[in-house]
N, C-alpha and C positions, 0 to 999 in steps of 0.2 A: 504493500500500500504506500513505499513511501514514506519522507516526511508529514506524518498528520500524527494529531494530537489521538492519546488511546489511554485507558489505564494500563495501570504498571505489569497486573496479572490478574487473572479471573478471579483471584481472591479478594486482590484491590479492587474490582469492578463490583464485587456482591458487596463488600464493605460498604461503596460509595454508594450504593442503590440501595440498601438501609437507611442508609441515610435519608437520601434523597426521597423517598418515597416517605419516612416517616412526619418530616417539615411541608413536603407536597400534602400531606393527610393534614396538615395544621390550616391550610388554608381555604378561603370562601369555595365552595366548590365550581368547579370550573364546568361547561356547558359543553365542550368536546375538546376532542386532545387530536392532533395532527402532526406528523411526520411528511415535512415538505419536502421532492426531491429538489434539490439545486444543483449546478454547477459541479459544485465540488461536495455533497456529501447532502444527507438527510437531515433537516431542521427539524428539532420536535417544537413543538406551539402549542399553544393551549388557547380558549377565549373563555372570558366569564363575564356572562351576561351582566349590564345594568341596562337604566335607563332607556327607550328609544328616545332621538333625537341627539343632533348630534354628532360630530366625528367620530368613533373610534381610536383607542389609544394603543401604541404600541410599546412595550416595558421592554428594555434591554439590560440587564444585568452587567454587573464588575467581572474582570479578572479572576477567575478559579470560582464563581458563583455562576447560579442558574434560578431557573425561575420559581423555586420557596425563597430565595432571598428578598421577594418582594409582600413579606407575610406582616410588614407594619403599615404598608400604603396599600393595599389591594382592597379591605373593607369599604378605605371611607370613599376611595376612586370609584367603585363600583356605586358609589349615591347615585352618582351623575352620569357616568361613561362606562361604555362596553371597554372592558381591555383584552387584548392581547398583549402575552406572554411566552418569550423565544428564549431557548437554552441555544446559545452563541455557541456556532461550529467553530472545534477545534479547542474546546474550553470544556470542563466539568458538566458534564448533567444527561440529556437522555439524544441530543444529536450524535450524529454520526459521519465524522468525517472518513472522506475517503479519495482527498486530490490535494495534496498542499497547496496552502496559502500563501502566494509569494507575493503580497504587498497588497497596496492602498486598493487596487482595480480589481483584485480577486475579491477584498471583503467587500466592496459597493455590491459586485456582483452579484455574489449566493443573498446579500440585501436583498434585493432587488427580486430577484427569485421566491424568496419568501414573502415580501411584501405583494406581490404578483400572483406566487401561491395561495394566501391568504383569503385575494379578492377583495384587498383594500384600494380603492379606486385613491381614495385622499384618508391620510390617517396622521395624527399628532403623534410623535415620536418621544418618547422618553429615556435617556438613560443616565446612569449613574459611573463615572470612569470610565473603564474601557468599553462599558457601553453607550457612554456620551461619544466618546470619538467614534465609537463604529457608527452611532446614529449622524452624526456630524461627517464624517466622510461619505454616506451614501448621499446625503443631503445636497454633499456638492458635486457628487459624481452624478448622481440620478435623483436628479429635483423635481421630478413630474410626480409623483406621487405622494409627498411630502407636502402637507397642510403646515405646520410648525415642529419646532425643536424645542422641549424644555430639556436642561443641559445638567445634569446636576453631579458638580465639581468633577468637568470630565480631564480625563489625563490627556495628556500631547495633541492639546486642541487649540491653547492661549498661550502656554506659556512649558518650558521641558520641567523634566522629570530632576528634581535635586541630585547628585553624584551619591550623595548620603545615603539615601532614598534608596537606590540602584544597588549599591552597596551589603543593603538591608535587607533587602528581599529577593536578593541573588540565589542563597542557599535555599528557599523555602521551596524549589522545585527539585532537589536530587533530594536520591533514594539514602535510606539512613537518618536524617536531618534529626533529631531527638522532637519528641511534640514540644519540651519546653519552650524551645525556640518558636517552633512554629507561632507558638501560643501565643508570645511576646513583641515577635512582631507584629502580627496581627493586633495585638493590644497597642502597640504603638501608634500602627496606620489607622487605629480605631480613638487616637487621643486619649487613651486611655481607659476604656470600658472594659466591663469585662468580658472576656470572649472565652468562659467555659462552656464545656457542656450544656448549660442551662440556658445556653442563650441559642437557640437553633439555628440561625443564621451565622453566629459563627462555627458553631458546629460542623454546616454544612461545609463553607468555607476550608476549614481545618481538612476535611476531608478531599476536597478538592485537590490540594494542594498535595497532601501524603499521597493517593492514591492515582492519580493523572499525569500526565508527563504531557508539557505543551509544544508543540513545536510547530511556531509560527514568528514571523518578523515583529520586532517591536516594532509600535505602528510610529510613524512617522509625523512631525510635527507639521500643521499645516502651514502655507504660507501665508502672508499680507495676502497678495493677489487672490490665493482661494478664498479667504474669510470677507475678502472684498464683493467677492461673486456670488456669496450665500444669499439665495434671494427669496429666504420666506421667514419669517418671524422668529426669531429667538429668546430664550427666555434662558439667560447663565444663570444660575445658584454656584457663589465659587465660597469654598470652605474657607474662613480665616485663617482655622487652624490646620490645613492642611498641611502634608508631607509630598503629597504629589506635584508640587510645584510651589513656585511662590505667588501667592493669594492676591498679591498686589500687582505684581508683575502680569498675571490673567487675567485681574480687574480690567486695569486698563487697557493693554492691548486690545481683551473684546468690546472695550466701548469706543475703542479709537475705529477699529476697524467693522466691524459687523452694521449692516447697515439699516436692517430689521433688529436691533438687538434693545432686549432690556434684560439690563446686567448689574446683577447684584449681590455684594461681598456682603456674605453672612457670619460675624466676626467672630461668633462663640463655635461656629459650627466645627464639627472633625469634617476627615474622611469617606466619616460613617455617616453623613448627613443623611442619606435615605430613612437610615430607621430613627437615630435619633433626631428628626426635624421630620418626623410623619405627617403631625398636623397642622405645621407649620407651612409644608410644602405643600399638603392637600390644598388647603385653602388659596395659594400662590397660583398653583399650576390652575384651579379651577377656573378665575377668574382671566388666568392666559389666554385660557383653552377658550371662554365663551367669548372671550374680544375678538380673537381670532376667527370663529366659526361667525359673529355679530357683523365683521365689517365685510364677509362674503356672504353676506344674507341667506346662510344657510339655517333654515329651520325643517328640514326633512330629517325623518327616521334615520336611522346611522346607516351610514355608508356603504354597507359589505352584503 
């Protein structure tokens, strides 16, 4: 098969699906599950119903997460909007790569596929890190189906990754790694929360990392000229306290440059902004999402 992302051995694969299906059983139940083919491998998706009227939303997950990571925003999102939820090919969860990833045009791509798959004609985009840049690169590779972007503290989108940073979470992908570490970094990238067992999202996370082996390009920082060309509504949420770049140095870059953008440095926030600013961000994205869908006079049943 290549360079693609796999777990480590059938053993590590049933561990991770323990997992994964246990935090999957924690959340609002989902109305069908799909395995999209793309490009380069099988997308698994989920949707769960809210609301009619309305866009449709699409959740993309962090680095070594999938979709139970999204088990503190998914309640209140479902008040208002249908979501969809995609376990990122090449990354932890129930996709199935099987064509390597070699850079920015392959991951637009199996996007693009899935968003196509789907039968999202126009769908608001959500994600969190490396699922912020993956939503942010399809956005500017294949912007026809793309309603808005809300961005929340995404990695090599505004501004690079600290060397510190790079440093830190180097070892958390080879085999042997002791979980202490595992544990502490993630408590770091997390500002300090705690990420035992008891917290299933890091749980899952933890598991991601011991049991998967990634193998794909670090994605690539956008340019001036790309972030110039984004041409549908953005909404940054950038961490104060983040580790994945410098907060200020993101700030402004995307309000200098993004030309749909409303950009705003959340100054207590971690890393971990999804879960620990759940209802902070509900409330945020909500009133994004209806300006958005308000100035295209859209009041028809959702989209799909």
């Amino acid at each position: 098969m290549g360079d693609v992302g796999r777990f480590r051995s059938e053993v590590a694969r049933a561990h991770y699906l323990g997992v994964y299906r246990e935090c999957l059983a924690a959340l609002p139940s989902y109305a069908e599950s799909f395995d999209v083919p793309t490009a380069f491998g099988e997308v698994r998706g989920y949707r769960f119903d809210g609301p009619s009227g309305g866009r449709p939303v699409v959740l993309l997950p962090g680095r070594n997460a999938s979709t139970p990571m999204w088990a503190a925003n998914l309640p209140a999102l479902l008040h208002h909007r249908t979501v969809f939820t995609v376990d990122l090919l090449g990354e932890p969860g129930l996709s199935v790569q099987q064509r390597p990833l070699t850079g920015a045009e392959d991951q637009a791509r199996w996007m693009g596929d899935v968003v196509a798959g789907l039968g999202l004609d126009s769908a608001h985009l959500m994600g969190v890190s490396f699922g912020g840049w993956t939503a942010c690169n399809y956005a500017i590779r294949q912007p026809g189906r793309v309603a808005s972007l809300a961005l929340l503290d995404p990695v090599m989108t505004f501004a690079r990754i600290p060397i510190r940073t790079m440093l830190a979470v180097a070892p958390m992908g080879l085999p042997g790694v002791p979980e202490s570490l595992r544990r502490r970094v993630l408590r770091w990238i997390s500002g300090g929360a705690d990420v035992d067992d008891s917290v299933p999202e890091a749980r899952l996370i933890a598991a991601g990392t011991a049991d998967f082996v990634l193998s794909q390009s670090m994605p690539t920082l956008f340019t001036d000229d790309q972030l110039r060309t984004l041409d549908v509504p953005v909404l940054a949420l950038i961490a104060g306290r983040s580790v994945i770049h410098d907060a200020e140095v993101a700030t402004t870059r995307a309000r200098n440059l993004l030309p749909h953008g409303e950009i705003e440095l959340w100054a207590e926030a971690s890393h971990a902004i999804s879960g620990e600013c759940a209802d902070e961000i509900d409330e945020r994205v909500r009133r994004f999402w209806d300006k958005v869908d308000d100035l295209d006079g859209l009041d028809s049943p959702n989209m799909f």
